[in-house]
C-alpha positions in Angstrom: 14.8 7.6 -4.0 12.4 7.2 -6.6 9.6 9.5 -4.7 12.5 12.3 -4.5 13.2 12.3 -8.4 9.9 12.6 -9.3 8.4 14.6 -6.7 10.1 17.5 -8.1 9.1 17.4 -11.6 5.3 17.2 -10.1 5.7 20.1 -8.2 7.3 22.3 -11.7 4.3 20.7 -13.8 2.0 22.2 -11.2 3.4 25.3 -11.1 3.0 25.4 -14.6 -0.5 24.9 -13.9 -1.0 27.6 -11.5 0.7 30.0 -14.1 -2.0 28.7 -16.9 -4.8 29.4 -14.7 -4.2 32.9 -14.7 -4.7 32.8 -18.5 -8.3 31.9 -18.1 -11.0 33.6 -20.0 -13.9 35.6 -18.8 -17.3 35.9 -19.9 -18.2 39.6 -21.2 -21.4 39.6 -19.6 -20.6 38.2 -16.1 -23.4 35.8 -15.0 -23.5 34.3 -18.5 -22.6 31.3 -19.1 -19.1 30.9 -20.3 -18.9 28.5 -23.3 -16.8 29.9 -26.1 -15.3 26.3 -26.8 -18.9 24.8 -27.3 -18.4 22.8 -30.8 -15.5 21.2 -29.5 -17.2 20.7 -26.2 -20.2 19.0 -27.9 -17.7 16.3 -29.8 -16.7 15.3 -26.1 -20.2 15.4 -24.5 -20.8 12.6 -27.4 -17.3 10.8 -26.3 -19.1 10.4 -23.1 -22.3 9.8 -23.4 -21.5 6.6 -25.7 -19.0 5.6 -23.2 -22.1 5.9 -20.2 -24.7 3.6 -22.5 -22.0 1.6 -24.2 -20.4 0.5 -20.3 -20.8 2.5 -17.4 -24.5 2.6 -17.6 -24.6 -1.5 -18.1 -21.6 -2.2 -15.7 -23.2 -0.1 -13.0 -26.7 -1.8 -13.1 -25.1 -5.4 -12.9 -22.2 -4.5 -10.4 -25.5 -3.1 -8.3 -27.9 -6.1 -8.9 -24.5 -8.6 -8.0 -22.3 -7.0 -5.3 -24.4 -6.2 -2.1 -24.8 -2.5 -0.7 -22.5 -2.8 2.1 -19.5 -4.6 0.2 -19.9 -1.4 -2.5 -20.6 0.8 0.2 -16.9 -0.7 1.9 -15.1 -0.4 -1.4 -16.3 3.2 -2.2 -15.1 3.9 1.8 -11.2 2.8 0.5 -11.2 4.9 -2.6 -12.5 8.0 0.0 -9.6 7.1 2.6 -7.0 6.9 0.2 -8.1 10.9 -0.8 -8.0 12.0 2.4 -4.1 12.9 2.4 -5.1 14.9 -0.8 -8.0 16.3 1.3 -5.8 17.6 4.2 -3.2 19.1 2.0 -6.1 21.3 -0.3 -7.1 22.6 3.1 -4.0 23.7 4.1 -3.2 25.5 1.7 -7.1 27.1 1.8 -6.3 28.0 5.5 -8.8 25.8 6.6 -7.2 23.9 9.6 -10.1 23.5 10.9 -11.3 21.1 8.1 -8.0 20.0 8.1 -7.5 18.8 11.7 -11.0 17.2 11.1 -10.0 15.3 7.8 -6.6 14.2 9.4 -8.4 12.6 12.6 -10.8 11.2 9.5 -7.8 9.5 8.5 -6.5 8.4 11.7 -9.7 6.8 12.8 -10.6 5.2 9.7 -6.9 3.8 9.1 -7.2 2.2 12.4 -10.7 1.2 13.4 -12.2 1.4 10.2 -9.4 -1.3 8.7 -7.6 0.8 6.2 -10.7 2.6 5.1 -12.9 -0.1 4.7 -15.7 0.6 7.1 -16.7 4.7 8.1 -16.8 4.9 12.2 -15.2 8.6 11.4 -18.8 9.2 10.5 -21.4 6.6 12.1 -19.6 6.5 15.6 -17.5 9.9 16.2 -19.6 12.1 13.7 -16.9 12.9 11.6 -18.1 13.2 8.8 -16.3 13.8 5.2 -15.3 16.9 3.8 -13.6 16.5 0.5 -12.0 19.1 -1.5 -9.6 19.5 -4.1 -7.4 21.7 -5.5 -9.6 23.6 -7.8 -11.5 25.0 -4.7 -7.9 25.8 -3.6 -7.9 27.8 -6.8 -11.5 29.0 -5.9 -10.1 30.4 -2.5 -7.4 32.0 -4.3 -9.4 34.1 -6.0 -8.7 32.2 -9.2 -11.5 33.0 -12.2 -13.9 29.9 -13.3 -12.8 30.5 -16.4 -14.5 28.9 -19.5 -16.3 26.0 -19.3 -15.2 23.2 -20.5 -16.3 19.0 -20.9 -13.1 17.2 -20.9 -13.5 13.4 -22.6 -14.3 10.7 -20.0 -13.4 12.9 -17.1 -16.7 14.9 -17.8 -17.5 18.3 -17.3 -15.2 21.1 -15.9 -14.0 24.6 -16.5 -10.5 26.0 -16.9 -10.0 26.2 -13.1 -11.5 23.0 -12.2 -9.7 21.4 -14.8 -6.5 22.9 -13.3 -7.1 21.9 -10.2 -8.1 18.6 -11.8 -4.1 18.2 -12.9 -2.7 19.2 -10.0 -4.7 16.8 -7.8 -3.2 14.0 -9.8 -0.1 15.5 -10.5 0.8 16.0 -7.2 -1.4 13.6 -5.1 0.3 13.7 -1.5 -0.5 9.4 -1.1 2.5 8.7 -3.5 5.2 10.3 -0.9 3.9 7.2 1.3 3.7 4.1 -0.7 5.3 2.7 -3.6 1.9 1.1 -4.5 -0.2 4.4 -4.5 -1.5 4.1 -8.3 -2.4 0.3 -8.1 -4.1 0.8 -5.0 -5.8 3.6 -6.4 -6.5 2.3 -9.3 -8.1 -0.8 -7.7 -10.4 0.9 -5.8 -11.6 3.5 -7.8 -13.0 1.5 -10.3 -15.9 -0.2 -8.0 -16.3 3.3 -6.8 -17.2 4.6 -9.9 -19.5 2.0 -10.3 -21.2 2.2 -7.6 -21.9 5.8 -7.8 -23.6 5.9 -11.5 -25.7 3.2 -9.4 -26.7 5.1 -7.1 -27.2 7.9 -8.9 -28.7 6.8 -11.8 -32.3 8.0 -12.2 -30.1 11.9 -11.8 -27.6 10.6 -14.7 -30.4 9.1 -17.2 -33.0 12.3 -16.5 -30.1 14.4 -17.8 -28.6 12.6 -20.5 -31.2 10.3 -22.0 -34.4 12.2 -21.1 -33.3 16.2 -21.7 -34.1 17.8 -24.9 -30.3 19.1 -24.9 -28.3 16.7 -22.7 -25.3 18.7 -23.3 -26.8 22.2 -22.1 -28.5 20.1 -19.6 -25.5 18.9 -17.9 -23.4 22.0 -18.5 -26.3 24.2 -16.2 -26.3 21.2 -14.0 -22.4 21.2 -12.8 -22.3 25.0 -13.5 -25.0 25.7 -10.6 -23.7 22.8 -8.8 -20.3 24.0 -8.2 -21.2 27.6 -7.4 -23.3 25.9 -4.6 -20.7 24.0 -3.3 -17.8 26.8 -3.5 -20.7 29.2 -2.0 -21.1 27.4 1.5 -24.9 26.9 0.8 -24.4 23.3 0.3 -21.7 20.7 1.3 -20.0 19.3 -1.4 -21.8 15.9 -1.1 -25.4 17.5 -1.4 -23.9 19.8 -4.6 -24.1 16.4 -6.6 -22.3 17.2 -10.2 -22.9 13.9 -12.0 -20.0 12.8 -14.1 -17.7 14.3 -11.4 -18.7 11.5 -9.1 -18.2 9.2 -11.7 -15.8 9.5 -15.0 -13.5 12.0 -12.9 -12.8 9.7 -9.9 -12.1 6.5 -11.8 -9.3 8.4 -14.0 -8.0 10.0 -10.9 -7.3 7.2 -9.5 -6.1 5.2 -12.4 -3.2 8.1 -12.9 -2.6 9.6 -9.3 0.8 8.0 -9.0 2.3 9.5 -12.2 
């Protein structure tokens, strides 16, 4: 009863979404970069990079020097399995069954063998490997504009129509329609996850923000030609590496997916 009350206020806040998106700006050159929110932009670039050297940075570097690589590498496996249901449904509504047959036998595989998510034979043993998307590609496919860019506080940096899709993931993550628990299991894993990516990636995330001359402008050309990679086909998403994506966006996903 509970998923059935709230399941259709989701899916009205998401169509309110969907109608914002098509309020998005455009540049007046097109190819330029799209920044007419820039000031207020900068005031959040500064949220985040205190909140990277004040904890993230620190907290990633001891939980990597502590935890050993293949219990992070197992807990940053769970917080991929519980987004594959999300996954399947973003390619479904792209058209992609293909991708969406190979996400779903992702699941099965990784649910079963893999113990819940916690180990990867999808990928080591049957080659299946993982192909995440979300619903601001959705958006992409639809022919939905970029819009402006934007860099949202602790969820890092976006534009209008990723930070769209960005609300609809977690307003309408498909994971809460099967458990009660969705958001504390979420919420559990994520956070190692996050972790465990700005250690992985750190050299990339200290070259842009503590070594650029402009560590805003740096970053903002970084997840700009990042993402049109990724929604171009010349790259998979995991090679079109955007850094605080990987890292201040999944954490807060998670912590909010079941609301």
């Amino acid at each position: 009863m509970k998923h059935r009350s709230i399941l259709p206020t989701r899916a009205g806040l998401v169509a309110v979404l969907i109608a914002a998106i098509s309020g998005c700006s455009t540049p007046e050159n097109p190819g330029d970069i799209h920044d007419p929110y820039e000031r207020i932009n900068r005031v959040s670039h500064a949220v985040n990079k205190g909140a990277d050297r004040v904890f993230f940075k620190p907290a990633s570097e001891g939980y990597g020097s502590i935890v050993p690589k293949p219990v992070r590498s197992s807990l940053s496996n769970v917080a991929s399995y519980l987004d594959t249901p999300r996954t399947v449904m973003n390619d479904v509504l792209q058209g992609n069954i293909e991708n969406a047959g190979h996400s779903t036998f992702r699941f099965v595989i990784n649910s079963t063998i893999g113990v819940f998510g916690l180990f990867d034979p999808a990928t080591s043993d049957f080659g299946l490997e993982e192909r995440e998307t979300g619903f601001a590609d959705t958006l992409a496919v639809w022919g939905a504009p970029a819009g402006a860019y934007l860099e949202l506080p602790l969820f890092g940096p976006s534009t209008e129509r990723d930070a769209t899709g960005l609300a609809a993931d977690i307003l309408a993550n498909p994971l809460s329609v099967f458990s009660d628990h969705g958001t504390e299991l979420a919420a559990a894993t994520s956070f190692p996850s996050v972790l465990n990516s700005r250690h992985e990636f750190g050299d990339t995330v200290d070259s842009i923000l503590y070594e650029s001359a402009d560590s805003y402008a740096q970053l903002r050309l970084y997840y700009l030609d990042s993402r049109q990679f990724e929604l171009s086909g010349q790259t998979s998403a995991e090679n079109a590496f955007a850094p605080y994506e990987d890292l201040y966006e999944e954490v807060y996903e998670g912590l909010y997916d079941g609301f």
